[in-house]
C-alpha distance (Angstrom), angle and dihedral (degrees) to the residues before:
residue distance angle dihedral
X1 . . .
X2 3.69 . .
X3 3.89 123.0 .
X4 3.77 117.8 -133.0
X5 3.94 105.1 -131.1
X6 4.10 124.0 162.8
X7 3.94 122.8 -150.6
X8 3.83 137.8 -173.4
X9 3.32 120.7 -124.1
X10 3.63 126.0 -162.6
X11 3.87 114.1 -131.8
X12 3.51 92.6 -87.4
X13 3.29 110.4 58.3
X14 3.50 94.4 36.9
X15 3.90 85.1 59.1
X16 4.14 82.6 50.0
X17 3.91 86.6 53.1
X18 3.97 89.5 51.4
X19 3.94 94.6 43.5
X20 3.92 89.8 54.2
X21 3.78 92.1 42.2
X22 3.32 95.2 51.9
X23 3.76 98.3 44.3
X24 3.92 97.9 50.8
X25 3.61 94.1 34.9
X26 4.13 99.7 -117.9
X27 3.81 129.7 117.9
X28 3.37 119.2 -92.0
X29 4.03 95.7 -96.5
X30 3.47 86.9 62.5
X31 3.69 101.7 44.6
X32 4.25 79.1 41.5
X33 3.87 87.6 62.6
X34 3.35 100.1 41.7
X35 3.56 90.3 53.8
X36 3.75 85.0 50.3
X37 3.61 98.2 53.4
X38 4.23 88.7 52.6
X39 3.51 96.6 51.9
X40 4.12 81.8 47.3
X41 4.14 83.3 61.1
X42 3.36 98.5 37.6
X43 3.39 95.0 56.2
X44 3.89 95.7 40.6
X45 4.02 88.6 55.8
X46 3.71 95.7 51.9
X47 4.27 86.9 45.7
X48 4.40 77.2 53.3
X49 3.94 92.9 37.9
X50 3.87 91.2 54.5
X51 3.76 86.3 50.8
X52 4.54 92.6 -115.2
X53 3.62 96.1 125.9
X54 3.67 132.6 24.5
X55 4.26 141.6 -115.9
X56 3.49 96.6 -90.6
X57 3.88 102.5 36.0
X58 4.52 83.0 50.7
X59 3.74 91.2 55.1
X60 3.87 92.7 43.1
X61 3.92 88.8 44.5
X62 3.91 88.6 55.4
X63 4.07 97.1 26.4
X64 3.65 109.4 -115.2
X65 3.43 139.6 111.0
X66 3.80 125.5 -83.3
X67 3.97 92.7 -109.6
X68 3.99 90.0 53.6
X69 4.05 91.0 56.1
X70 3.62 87.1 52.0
X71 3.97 93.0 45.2
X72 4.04 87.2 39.1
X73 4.30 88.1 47.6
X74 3.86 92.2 45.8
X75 4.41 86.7 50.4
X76 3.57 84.0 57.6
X77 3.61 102.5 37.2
X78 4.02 99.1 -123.6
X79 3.89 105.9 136.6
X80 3.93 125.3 -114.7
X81 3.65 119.8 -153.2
X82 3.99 87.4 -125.5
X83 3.94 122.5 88.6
């Protein structure tokens, strides 16, 4: 079940809220989450790029598999200690 919460948003990332809802064609609560749920794997690949949590615990933190981290680290050129 979903929790109601409200936020303010300065004028900026409102107008990033807008931008994304207009160019995928959601409302802004969805284009809000799913700029949520980036910033969630951004930040969860830097924790793995500055070597505080490990392969497995990144792609449980973001929900993938193992082989999709490594895929998703070689997109973004951060290195993996698997060849």
């Amino acid at each position: 079940m979903a929790e109601i919460v409200s936020f303010r948003f300065k004028p900026h990332e409102l107008e990033h809220i807008k931008k994304l809802s207009t160019a995928k064609h959601v409302d802004k609560t969805a284009a809000a989450r799913e700029l949520i749920e980036y910033g969630w794997i951004y930040y969860i690949l830097g924790q793995y790029r500055e070597g505080k949590i490990s392969l497995g615990r990144t792609a449980e933190e973001i929900h993938v598999s193992i082989s999709e981290v490594i895929d998703l680290l070689a997109d973004l050129g951060i290195r993996s200690p698997i060849t």
